[in-house]
DRENPA-3360 file (N, C-alpha, C; in nm, 2 decimals, always signed):
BEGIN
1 = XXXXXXXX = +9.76/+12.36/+11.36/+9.82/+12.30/+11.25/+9.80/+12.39/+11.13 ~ +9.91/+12.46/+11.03/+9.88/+12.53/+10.92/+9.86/+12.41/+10.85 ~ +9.75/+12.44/+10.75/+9.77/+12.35/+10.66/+9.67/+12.48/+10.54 ~ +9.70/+12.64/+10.52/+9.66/+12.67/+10.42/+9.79/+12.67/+10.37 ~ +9.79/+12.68/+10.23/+9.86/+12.63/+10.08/+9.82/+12.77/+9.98 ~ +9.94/+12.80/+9.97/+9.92/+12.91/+9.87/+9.95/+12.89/+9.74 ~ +9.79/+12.89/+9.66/+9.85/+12.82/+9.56/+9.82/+12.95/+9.45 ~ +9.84/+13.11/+9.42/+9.85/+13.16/+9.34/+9.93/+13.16/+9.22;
9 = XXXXXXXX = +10.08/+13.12/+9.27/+10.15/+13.10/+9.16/+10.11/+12.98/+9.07 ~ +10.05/+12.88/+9.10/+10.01/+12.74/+9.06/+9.84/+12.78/+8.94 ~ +9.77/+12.92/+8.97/+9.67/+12.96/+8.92/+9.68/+13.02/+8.83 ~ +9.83/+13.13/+8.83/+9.88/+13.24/+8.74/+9.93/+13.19/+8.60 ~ +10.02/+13.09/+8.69/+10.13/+13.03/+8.60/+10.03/+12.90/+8.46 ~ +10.05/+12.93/+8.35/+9.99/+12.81/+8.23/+10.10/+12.76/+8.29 ~ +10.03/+12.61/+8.30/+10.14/+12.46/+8.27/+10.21/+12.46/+8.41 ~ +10.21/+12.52/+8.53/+10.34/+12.51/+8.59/+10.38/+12.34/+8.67;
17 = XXXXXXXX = +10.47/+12.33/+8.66/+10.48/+12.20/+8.76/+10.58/+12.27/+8.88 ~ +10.50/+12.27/+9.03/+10.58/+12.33/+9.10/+10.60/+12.31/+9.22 ~ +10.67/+12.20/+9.24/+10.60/+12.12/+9.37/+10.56/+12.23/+9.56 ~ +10.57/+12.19/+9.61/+10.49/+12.24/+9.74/+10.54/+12.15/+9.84 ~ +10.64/+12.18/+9.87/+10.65/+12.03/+10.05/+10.63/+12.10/+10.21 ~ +10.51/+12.06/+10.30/+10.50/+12.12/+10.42/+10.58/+12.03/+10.46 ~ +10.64/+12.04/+10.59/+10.69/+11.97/+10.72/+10.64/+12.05/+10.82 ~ +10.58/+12.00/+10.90/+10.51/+12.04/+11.05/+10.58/+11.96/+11.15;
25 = XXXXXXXX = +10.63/+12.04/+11.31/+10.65/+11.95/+11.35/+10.53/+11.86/+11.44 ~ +10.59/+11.85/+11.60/+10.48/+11.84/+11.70/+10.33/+11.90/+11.69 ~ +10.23/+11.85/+11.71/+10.10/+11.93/+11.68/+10.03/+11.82/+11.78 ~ +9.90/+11.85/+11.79/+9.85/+11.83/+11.90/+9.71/+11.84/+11.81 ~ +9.63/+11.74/+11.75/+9.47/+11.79/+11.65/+9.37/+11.81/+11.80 ~ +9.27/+11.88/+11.75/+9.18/+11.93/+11.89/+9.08/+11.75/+11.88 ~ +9.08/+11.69/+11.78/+8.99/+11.62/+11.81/+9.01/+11.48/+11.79 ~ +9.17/+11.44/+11.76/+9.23/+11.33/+11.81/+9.37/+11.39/+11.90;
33 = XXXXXXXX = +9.30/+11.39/+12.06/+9.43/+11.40/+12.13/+9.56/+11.27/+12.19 ~ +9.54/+11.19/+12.11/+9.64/+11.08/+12.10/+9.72/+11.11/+12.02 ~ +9.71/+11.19/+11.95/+9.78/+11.20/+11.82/+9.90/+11.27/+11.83 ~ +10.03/+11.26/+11.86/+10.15/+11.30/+11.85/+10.17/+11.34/+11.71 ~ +10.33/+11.36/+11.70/+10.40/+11.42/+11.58/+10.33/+11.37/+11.45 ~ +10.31/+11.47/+11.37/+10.24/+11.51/+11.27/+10.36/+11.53/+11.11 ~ +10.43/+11.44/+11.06/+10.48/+11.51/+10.92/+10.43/+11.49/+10.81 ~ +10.41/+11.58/+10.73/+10.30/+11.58/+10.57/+10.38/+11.70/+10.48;
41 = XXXXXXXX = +10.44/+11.55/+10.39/+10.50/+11.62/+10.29/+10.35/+11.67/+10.18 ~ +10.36/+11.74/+10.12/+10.25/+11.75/+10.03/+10.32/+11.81/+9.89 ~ +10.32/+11.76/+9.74/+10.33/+11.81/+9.65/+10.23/+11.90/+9.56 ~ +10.23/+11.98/+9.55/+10.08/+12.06/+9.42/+10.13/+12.07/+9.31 ~ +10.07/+12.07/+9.18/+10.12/+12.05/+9.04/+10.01/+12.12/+9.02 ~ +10.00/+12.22/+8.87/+9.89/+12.25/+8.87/+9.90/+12.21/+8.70 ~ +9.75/+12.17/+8.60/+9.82/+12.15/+8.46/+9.66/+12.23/+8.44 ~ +9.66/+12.21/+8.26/+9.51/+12.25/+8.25/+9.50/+12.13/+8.12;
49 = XXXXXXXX = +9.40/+12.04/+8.11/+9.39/+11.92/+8.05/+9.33/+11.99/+7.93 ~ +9.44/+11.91/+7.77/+9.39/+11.94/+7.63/+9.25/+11.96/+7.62 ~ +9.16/+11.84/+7.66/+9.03/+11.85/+7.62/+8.93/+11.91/+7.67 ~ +9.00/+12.01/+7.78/+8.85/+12.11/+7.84/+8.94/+12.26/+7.86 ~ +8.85/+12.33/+7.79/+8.93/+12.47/+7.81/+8.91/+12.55/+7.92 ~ +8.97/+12.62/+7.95/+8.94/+12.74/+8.07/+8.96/+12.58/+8.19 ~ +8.98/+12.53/+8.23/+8.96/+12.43/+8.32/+9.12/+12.43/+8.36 ~ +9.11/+12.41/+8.50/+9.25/+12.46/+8.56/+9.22/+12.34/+8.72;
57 = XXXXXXXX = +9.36/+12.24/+8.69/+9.33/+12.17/+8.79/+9.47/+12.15/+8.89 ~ +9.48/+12.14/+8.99/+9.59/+12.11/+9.07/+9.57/+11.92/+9.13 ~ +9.66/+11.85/+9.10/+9.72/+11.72/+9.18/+9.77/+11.74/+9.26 ~ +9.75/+11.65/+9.37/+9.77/+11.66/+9.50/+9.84/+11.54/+9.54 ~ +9.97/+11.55/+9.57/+10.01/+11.42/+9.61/+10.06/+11.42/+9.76 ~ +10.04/+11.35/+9.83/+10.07/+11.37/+10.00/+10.09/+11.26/+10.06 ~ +10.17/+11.25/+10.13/+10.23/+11.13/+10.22/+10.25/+11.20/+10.41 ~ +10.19/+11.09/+10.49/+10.12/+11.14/+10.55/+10.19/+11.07/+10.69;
65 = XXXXXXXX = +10.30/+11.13/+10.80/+10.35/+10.99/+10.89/+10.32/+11.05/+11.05 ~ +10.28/+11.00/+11.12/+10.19/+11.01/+11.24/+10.22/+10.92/+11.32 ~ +10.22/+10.98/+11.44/+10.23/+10.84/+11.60/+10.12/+10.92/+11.65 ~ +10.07/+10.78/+11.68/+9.92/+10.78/+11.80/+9.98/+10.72/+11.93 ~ +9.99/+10.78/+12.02/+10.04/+10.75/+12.16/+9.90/+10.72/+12.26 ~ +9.87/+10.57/+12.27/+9.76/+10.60/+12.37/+9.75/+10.49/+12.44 ~ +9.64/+10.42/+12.54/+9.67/+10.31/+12.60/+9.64/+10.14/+12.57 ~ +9.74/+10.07/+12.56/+9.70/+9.93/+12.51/+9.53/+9.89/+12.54;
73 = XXXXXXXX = +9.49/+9.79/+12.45/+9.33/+9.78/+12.45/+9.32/+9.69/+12.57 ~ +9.42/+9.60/+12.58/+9.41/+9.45/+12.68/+9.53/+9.52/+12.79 ~ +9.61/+9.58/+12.80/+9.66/+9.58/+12.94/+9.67/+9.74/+13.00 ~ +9.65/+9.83/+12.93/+9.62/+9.95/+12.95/+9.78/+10.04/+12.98 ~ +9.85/+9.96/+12.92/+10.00/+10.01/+12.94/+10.00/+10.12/+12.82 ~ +10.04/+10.27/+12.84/+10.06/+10.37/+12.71/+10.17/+10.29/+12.61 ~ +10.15/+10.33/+12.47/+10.19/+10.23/+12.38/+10.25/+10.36/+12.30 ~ +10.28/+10.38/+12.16/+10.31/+10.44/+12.05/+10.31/+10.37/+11.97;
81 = XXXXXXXX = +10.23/+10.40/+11.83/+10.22/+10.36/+11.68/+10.23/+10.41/+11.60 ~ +10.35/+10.39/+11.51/+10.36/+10.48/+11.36/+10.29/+10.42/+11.28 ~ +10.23/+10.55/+11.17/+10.16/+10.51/+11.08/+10.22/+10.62/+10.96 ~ +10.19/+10.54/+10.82/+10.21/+10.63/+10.73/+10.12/+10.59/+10.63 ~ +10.07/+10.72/+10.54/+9.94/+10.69/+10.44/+10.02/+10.75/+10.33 ~ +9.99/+10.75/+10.24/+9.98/+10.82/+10.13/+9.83/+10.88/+10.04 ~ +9.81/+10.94/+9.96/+9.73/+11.00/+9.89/+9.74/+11.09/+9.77 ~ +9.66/+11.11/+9.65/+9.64/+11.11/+9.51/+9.51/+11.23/+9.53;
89 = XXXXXXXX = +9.51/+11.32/+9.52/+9.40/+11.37/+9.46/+9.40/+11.49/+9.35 ~ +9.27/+11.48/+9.26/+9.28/+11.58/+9.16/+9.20/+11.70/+9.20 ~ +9.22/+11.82/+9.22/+9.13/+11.88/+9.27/+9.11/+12.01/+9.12 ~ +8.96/+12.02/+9.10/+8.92/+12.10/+9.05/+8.85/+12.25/+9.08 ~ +8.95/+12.34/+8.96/+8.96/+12.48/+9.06/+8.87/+12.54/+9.01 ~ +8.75/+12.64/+9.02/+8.65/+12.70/+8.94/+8.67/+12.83/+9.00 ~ +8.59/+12.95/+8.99/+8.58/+13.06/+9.06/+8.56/+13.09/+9.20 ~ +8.49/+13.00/+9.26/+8.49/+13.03/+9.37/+8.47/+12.94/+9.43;
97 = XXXXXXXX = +8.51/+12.79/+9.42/+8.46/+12.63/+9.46/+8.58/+12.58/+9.43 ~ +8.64/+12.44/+9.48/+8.71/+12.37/+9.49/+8.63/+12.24/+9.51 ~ +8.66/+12.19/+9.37/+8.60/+12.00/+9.41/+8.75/+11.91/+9.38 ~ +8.70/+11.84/+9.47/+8.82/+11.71/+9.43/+8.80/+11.57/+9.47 ~ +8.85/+11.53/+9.38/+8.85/+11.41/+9.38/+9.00/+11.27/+9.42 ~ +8.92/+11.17/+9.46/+9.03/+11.11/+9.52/+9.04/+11.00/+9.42 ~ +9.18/+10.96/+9.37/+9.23/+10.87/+9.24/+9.25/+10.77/+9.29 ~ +9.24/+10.72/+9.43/+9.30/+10.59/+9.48/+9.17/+10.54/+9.53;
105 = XXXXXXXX = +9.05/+10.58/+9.57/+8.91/+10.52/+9.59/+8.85/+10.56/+9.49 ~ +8.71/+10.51/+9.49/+8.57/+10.57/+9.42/+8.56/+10.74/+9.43 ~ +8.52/+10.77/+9.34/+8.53/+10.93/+9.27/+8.36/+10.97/+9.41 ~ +8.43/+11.05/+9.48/+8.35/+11.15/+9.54/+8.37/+11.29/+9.62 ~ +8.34/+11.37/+9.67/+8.40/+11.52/+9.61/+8.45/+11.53/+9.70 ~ +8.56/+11.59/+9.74/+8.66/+11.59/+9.90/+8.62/+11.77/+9.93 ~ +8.72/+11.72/+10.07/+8.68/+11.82/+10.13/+8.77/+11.91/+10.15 ~ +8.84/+11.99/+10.02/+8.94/+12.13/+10.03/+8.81/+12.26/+10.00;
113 = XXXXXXXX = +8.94/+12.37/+10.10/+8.80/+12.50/+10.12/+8.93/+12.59/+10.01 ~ +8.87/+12.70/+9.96/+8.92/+12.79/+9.90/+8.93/+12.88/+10.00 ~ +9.04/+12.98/+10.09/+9.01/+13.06/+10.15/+9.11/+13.18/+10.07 ~ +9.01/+13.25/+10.03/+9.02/+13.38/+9.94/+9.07/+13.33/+9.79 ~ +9.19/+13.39/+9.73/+9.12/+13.39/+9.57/+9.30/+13.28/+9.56 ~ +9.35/+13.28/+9.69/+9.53/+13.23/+9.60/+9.59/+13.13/+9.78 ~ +9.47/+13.09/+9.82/+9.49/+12.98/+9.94/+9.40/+12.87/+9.94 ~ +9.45/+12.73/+9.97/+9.35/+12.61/+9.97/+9.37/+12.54/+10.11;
121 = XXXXXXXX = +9.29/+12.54/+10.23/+9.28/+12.46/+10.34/+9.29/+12.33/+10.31 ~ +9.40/+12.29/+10.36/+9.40/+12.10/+10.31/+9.41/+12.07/+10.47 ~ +9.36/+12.11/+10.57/+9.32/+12.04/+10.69/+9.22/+11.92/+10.71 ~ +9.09/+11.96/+10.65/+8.99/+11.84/+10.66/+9.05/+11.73/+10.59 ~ +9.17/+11.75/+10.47/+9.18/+11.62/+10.37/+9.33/+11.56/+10.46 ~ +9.40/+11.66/+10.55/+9.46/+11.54/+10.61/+9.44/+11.49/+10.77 ~ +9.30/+11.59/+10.77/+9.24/+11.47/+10.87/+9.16/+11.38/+10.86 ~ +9.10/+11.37/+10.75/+9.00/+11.25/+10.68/+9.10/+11.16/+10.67;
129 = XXXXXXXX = +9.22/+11.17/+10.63/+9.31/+11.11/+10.59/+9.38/+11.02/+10.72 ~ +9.39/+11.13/+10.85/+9.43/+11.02/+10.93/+9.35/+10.96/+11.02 ~ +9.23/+10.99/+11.01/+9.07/+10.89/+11.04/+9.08/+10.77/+10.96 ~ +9.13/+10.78/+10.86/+9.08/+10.65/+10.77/+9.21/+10.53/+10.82 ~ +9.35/+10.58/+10.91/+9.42/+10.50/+10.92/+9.41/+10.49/+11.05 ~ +9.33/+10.54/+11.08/+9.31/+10.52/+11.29/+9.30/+10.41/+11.33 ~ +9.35/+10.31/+11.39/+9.32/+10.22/+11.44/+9.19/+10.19/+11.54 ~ +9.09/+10.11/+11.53/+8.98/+10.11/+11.61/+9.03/+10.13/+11.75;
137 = XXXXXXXX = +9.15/+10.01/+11.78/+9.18/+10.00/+11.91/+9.35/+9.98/+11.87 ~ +9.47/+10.02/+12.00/+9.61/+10.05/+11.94/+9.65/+9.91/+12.06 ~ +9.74/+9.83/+12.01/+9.74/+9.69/+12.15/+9.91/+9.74/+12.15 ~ +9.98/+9.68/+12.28/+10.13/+9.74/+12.31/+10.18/+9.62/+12.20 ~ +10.13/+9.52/+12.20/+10.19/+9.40/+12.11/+10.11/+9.30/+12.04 ~ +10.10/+9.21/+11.95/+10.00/+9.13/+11.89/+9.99/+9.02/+11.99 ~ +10.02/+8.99/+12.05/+10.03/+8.88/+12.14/+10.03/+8.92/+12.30 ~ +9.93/+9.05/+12.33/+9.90/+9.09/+12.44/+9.81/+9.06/+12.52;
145 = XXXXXXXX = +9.86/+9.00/+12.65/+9.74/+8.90/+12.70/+9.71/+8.97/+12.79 ~ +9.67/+9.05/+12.83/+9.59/+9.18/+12.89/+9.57/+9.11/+13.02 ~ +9.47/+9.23/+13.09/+9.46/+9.17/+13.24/+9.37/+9.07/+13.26 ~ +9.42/+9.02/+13.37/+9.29/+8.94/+13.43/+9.21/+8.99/+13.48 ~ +9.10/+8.95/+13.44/+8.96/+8.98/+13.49/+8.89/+9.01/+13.61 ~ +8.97/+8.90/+13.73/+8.94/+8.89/+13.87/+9.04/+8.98/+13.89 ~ +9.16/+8.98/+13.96/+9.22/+9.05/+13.99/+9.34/+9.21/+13.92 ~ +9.31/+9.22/+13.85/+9.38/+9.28/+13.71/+9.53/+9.26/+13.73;
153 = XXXXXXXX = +9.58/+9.16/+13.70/+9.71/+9.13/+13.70/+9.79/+9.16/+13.54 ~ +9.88/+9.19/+13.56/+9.93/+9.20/+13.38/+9.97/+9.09/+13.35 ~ +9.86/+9.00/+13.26/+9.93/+8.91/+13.22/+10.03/+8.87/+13.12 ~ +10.07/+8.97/+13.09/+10.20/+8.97/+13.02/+10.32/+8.98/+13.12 ~ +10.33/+8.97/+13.22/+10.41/+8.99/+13.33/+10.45/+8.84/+13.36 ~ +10.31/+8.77/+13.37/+10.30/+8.63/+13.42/+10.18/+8.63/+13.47 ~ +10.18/+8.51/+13.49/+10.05/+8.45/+13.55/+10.01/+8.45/+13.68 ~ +9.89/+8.48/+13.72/+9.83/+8.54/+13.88/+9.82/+8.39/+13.93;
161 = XXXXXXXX = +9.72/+8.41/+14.04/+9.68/+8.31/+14.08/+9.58/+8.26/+14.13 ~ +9.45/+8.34/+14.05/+9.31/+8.32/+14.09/+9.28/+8.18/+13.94 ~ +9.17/+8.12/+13.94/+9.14/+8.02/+13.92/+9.10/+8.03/+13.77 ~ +9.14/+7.94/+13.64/+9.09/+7.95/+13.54/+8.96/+7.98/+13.52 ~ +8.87/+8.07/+13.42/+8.78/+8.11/+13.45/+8.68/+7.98/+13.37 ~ +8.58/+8.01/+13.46/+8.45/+7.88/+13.38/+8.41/+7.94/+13.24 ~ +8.40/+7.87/+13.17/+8.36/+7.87/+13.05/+8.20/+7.93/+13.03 ~ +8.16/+7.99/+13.01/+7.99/+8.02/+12.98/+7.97/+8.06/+12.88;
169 = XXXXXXXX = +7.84/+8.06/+12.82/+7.83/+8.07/+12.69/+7.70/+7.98/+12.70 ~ +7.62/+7.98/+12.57/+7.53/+7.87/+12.54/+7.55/+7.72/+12.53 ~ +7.71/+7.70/+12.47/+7.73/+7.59/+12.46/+7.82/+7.51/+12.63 ~ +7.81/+7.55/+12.71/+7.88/+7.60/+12.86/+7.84/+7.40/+12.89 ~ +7.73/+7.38/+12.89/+7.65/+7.30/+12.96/+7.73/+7.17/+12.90 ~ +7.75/+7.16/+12.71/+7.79/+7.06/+12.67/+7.93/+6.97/+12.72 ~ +8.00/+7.09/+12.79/+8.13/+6.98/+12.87/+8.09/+6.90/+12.93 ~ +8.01/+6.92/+13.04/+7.90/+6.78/+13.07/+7.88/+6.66/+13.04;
177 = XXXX = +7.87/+6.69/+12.88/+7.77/+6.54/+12.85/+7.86/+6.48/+12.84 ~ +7.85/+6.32/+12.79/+7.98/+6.21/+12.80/+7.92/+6.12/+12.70 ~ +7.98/+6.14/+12.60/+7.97/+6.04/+12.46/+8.02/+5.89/+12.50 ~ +7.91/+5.84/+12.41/+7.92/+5.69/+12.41/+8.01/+5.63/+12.31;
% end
């Protein structure tokens, strides 16, 4: 996945507004291999704010659209899920450090690398990014009534024909009793 950003002209230039859009196609991340097609538009702006001198910062705006291809939780049928994020960050440029900050949560310092004096790695920030929209578990439908337990039947298919299952639990015993 490229995701270095050459942002010299954005460092040279006082004031520039200059946008920046990647498209990537197909990609493949080494450490979510569910992860299908990958598009990330990304804008950079760079300004330098009235009230601090010598201070040089670039905005980061990115919209983020991804399919996770992997197997239903309850019937284990391969599924596909689009997802789309967006993201705001301000990143501050110094000599030889890059902090940034994210404008849509609580302020704490992200993860862009500087590699050399006129490129910024935005890999870790759009893979933090698509960690935070990962689904714990991806289901083929909201209303997927997965296999059965005795025989693994799809029960979305229809219904098998082994026996409703007994109830157990701690409270198992109280079908039993018989109110007066």
């Amino acid at each position: 996945m490229r995701t270095r950003k050459d942002i010299s002209f954005l460092v040279q230039i006082p004031n520039p507004s200059h946008p920046v859009t990647v498209e990537s196609g197909p990609v493949i991340v080494e450490d979510l291999p569910v992860l299908r097609r990958l598009h990330a538009g990304i804008r950079l702006s760079s300004f330098e704010p009235e009230d601090e001198v010598h201070v040089r910062r670039l905005r980061l705006e990115g919209r983020l659209r991804f399919r996770i291809t992997d197997s239903c939780a309850r019937c284990l049928k391969e599924t596909s899920k689009n997802f789309v994020t967006t993201f705001l960050s301000m990143i501050d440029l110094s000599e030889r450090t890059v902090t940034a900050l994210d404008l849509h949560s609580p302020p704490e310092p992200g993860g862009y690398r500087r590699v050399g004096e006129e490129y910024i790695d935005l890999r870790d920030e759009i893979l933090q990014r698509i960690h935070l929209e990962f689904p714990r578990k991806i289901l083929c439908r909201s209303d997927c009534r997965g296999l059965c337990p005795n025989c693994g039947h799809d029960l979305n298919t229809g219904s098998c024909s082994c026996p409703p299952p007994e109830p157990d639990g701690p409270f198992a015993a109280l079908k039993n009793w018989i109110l007066d």
